[in-house]
N, C-alpha and C positions, 0 to 999 in steps of 0.2 A: 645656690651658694654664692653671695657676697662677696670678692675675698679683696681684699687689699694688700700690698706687698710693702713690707718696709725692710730701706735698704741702709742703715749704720753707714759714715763716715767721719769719719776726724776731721781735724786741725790738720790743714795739710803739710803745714809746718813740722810737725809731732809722727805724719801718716809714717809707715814702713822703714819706722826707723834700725830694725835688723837688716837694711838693706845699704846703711849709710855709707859699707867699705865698698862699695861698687857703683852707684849713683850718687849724684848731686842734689843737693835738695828740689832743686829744680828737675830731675828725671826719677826722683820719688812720687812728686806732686804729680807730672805727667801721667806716671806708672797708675796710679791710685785716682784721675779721671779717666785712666783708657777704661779700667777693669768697671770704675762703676757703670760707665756706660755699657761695656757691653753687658752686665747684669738688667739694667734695663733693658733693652733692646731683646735680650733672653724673655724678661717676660710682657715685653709689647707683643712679641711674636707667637709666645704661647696661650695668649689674647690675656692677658692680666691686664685689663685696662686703666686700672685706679691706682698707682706705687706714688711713695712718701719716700723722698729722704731727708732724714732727720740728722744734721750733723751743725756744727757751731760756728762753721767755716762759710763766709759770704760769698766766697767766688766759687766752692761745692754747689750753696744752694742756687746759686745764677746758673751754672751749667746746670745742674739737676734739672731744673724749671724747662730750660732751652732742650732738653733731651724730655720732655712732655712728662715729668714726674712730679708731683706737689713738692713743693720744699719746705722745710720743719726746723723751726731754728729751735739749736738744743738747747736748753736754758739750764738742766742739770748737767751735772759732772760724773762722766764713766758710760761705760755699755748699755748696761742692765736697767739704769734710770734714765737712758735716752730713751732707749726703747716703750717703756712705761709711756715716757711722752707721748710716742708713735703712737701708742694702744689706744690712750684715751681718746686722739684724734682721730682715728680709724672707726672709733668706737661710734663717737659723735656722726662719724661720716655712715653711718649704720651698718659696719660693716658687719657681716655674720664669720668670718675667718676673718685669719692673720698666718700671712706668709712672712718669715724673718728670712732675707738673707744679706750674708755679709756683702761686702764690699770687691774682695777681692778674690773673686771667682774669674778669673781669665779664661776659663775652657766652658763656661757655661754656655749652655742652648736651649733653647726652646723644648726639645723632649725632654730635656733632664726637668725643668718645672710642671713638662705638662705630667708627667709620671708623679712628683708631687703632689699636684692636685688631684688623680685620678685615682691614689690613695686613699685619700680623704671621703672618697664616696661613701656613703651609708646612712644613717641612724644615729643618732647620741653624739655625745660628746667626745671624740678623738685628739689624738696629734699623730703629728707623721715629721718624723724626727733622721734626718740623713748625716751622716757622721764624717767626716774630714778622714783622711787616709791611715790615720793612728786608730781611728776608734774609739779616739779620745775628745776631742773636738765635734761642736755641733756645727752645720754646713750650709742647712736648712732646717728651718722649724717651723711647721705648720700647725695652727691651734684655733681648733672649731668648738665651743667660740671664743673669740679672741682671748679671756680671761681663764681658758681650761687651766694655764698652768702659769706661775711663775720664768721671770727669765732668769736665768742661769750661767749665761754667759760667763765661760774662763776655763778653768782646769779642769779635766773631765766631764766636762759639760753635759758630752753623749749621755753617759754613765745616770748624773744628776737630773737631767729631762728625763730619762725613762721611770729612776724613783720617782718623782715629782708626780709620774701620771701613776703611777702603781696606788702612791697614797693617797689621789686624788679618786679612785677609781676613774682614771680618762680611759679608754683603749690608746693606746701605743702600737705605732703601725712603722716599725724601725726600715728606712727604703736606701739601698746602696745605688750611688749612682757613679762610676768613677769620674766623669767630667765634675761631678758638683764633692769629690774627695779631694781635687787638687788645690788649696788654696795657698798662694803668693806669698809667702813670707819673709824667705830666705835668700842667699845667693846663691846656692842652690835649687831653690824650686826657681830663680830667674832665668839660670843659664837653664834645666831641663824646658823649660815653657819657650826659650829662645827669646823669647821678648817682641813685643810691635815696635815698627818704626816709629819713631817720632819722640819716646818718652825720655831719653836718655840724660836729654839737659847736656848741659857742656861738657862734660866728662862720660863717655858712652858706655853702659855696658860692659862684658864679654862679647865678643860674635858669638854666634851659635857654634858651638863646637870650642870653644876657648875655654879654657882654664888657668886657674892658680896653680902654679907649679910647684909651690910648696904643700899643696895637699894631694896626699897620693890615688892612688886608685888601686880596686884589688880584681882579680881573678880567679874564681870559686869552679874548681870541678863540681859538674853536678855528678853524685858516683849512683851506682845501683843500674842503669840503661842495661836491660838485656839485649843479648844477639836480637835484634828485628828482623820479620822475617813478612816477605807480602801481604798484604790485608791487612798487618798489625795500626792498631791506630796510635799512630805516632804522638800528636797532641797531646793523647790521653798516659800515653809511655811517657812521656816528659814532664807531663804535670803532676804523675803517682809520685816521680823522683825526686822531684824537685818541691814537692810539698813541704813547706818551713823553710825554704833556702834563699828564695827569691823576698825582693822588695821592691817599692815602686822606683823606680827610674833605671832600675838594671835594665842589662843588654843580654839576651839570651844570644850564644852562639853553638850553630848544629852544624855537623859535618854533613854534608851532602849524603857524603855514601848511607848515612840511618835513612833520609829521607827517600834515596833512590830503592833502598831496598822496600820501606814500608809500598813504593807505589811500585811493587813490582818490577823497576827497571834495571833485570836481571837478564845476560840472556847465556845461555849455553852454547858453547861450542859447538859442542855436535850435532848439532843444528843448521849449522851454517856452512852453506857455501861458497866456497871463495873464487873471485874471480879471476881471471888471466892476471891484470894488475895486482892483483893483491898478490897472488903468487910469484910474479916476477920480484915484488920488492921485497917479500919474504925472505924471497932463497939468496937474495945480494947482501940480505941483513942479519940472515938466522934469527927471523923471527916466525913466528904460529900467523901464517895464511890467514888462517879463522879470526883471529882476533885483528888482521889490517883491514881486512873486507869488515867488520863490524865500522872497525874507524872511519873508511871512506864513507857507509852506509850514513854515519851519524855529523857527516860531514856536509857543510851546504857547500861550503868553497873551502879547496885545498889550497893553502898560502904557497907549503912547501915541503919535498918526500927530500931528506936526505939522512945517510947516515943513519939509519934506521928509525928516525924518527917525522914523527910528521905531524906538521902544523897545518892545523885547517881553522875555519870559522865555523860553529857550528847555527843549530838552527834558532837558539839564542841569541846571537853574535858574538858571544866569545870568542876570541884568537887564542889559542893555548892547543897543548902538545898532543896530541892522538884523541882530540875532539872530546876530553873530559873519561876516555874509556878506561877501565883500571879494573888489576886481578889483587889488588891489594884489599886487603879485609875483607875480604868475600868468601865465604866459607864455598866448599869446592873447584876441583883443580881443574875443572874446563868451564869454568862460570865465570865471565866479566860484567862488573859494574858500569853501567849510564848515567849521563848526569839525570837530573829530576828534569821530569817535563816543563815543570814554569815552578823555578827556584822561587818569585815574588810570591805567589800563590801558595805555595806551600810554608813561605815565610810569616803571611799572612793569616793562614790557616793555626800554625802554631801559635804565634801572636796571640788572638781570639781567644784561644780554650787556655792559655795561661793568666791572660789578664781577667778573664772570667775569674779562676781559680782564687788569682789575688786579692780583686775589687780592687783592681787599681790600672786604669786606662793608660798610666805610665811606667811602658813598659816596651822595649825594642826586639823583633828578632831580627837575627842574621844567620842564613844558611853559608855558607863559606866550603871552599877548596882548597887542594894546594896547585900553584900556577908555577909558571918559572921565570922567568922573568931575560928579556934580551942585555948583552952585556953584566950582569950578574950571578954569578956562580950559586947553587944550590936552589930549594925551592920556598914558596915560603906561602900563610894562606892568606886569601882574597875574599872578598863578599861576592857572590853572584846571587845573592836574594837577598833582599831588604826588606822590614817593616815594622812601622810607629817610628823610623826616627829619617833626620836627612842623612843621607849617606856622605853628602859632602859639608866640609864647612869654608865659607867662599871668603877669602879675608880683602880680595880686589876693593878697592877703596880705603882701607885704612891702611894707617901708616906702620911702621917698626918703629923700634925705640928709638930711633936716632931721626927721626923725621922722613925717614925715606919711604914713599908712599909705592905700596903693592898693588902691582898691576895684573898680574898673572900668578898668584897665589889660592892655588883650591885646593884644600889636601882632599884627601878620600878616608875620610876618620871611617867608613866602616870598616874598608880594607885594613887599616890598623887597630881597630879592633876584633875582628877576623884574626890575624897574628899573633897578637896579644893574648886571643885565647887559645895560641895552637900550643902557647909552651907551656899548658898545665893540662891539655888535652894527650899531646904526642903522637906518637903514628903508632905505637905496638902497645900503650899503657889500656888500651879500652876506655878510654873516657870519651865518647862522642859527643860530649853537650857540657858546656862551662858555660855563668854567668861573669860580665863583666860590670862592677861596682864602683858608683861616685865620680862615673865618667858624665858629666853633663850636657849630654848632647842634644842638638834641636829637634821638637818632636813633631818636624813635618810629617803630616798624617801622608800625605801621598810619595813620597820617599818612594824608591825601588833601587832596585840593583841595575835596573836597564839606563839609571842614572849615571855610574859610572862608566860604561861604555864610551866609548871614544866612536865620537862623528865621524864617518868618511870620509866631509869635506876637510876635517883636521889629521886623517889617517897620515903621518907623512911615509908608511910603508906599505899602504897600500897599493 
């Protein structure tokens, strides 16, 4: 199989102009050479050796050239008859396919084109048709051979390629890929993407984690979660619930206590034996033996016993009160809850079997607690498991409204989104799992919760 790849570009003057309230023209144009390149680069690597782009713009086709892709000056006007151009030149170049993809695929990689092509394997005349995160939009369009079908490019495009090949008798081979659903349009899909350095132009962006403060944001209980109970598979209890609830860029947040119970980390009372210490600070506190010996047991380093309470480090690094151990929502009156053995992992885990469900790679979880916090009164919850977004957003280097530049500004957006979703959660409504909506946060893939931890060399109460 032959294939050639042709990649669409504008007038960079004209490119992403739905992005005009947030960049400059100048970090449009930038925004619109990062993405094409790295679409390139996606399929130099999935060995697509031969890509065209065909666009009307001469400093496109010079970079194009320089990033090792033929360049195609457009000489008609719109999508659908660039492309045409593209075809006959592909055609001429003998190609037997034709790979279409747009331009502004920023999360593309190499398996997302190589699963395009490994589609196309077979017999006769196919397309393999990948749809944009609506379902509505076409993403990728592959067509063996090149003339199988019409382009169709615009308003349900997906939709309009599939008839196209129904009438054509082509096989249609529809392929979800969620890196090749996200494409660039908005200032919303900019702030969830976070955005590369460099493209901003004079005027920058959001930071990752920024927003318009005039557009709200919402918090969705997810309702239905039964009592979990060991062995139950959590992921799959969250995804029957929340089927039709979710969309791409929410932030899923789970209480601990669902995830400690699904992995067992239960333990009974009467079970345990307590030790001299446990017993001595019991009877000074009128507290249950059993359950401070579980504490110290789940304890790496004790900060501090006083007053019946006790602050250790656990084997996470958390600092927080009785090492995360808790008789609250646990069904049975000598049964205490553990936090989860590796909160990232299990955030991670959830993560996977939701954005499967979706088809849609953009999509954050957070496992979260409640913590207490020194010098403030009452409790409030925190992320102690991250994943698909950064937990923090770092504003160091830029400036406030008034020219005064931020030197030590890092919020912890997961922790406040952790919070955010405890006051439609609660502690006695049974809600253990809310999504949070329209928050735009940056989708650092390697993100954790072990990110918000505080270094020792910076501990100043250690």
């Amino acid at each position: 199989m032959s294939v050639v790849a042709v990649v669409p570009v504008k007038d960079l003057v004209a490119a992403k102009s739905r992005l005009t309230p947030v960049l400059t023209p100048e970090g449009r144009a930038g925004l619109t050479v990062y993405m094409m390149k790295n679409v390139l680069s996606a399929l130099r690597e999935a060995g697509v050796d031969r890509a065209c782009v065909v666009s009307p713009d001469p400093i496109v086709l010079k970079l194009a050239e320089e990033a090792g892709a033929t360049p195609l000056r457009q000489e008609s006007r719109g999508l659908n008859p660039a492309l045409d151009e593209a075809r006959a030149w592909a055609t001429s170049e003998g190609a037997t396919s034709l790979l279409v993809l747009p331009a502004d695929l920023p999360l593309l990689k190499a398996p997302d084109v190589e699963a395009i092509l490994e589609a196309a394997d077979g017999e006769g005349p196919r397309c393999v048709i990948s749809p944009d995160a609506t379902r509505s939009g076409t993403n990728a369009l592959l067509l063996r051979p090149p003339d199988a079908l019409p382009f169709l490019f615009g308003p349900n495009s997906f939709r309009a390629h599939l008839d196209a090949a129904s009438e054509r008798g082509v096989e249609a081979r529809p392929r979800e890929r969620p890196r090749l659903a996200f494409d660039l349009d908005t200032a919303n899909d900019l702030a969830r993407f976070g955005g590369p350095a460099g493209f901003s132009g004079t005027t920058p962006g959001p930071p990752p984690g920024a927003r318009d403060p005039s557009e709200g944001l919402r918090v969705l209980p997810v309702p239905g979660i039964p009592e979990v109970r060991p062995g139950d598979d959590l992921p799959d209890v969250i995804s029957v619930c929340a089927d039709g609830l979710l969309r791409p860029g929410d932030i899923v947040v789970v209480t601990h206590k669902i995830v400690s119970k699904a992995e067992g980390r239960l333990v009974d009372l009467n079970t345990i034996q307590p030790s001299v210490l446990a017993k001595d600070f019991a009877s000074r506190y009128d507290k249950d033996p059993r359950q401070v010996e579980v504490v110290l047991r789940e304890s790496k380093r004790v900060v501090r016993m006083e007053r019946g309470v006790i602050i250790s480090e656990t084997r996470h690094g958390f600092i927080c009160a009785n090492a995360g151990v808790d008789a609250s929502n646990v069904p049975g009156e000598d049964v205490v809850c553990l936090l989860p053995l590796d909160p990232d992992a299990a955030a991670a885990r959830i993560r996977d079997r939701l954005a499967a469900s979706l088809g849609s790679d953009l999509l954050a979880v957070v496992v979260s607690d409640s913590f207490g916090r020194p010098w403030r009164y009452g409790i409030t919850n925190v992320a102690i498991g991250v994943a698909g977004m950064d937990p923090l957003a770092d504003y160091r280097g830029e400036t406030d409204p008034y020219g005064y530049p931020l030197t030590t500004s890092v919020l912890a957006v997961a922790d406040e989104l952790a919070a955010a979703a405890e006051l439609v959660m609660g502690k006695t409504s049974g809600v253990p799992v809310a999504a949070v909506r329209d928050y735009p946060y940056s989708t650092q893939p390697t993100g954790s919760g072990k990110d918000l931890l505080m270094p020792p060399k910076r501990d100043l109460f250690r």
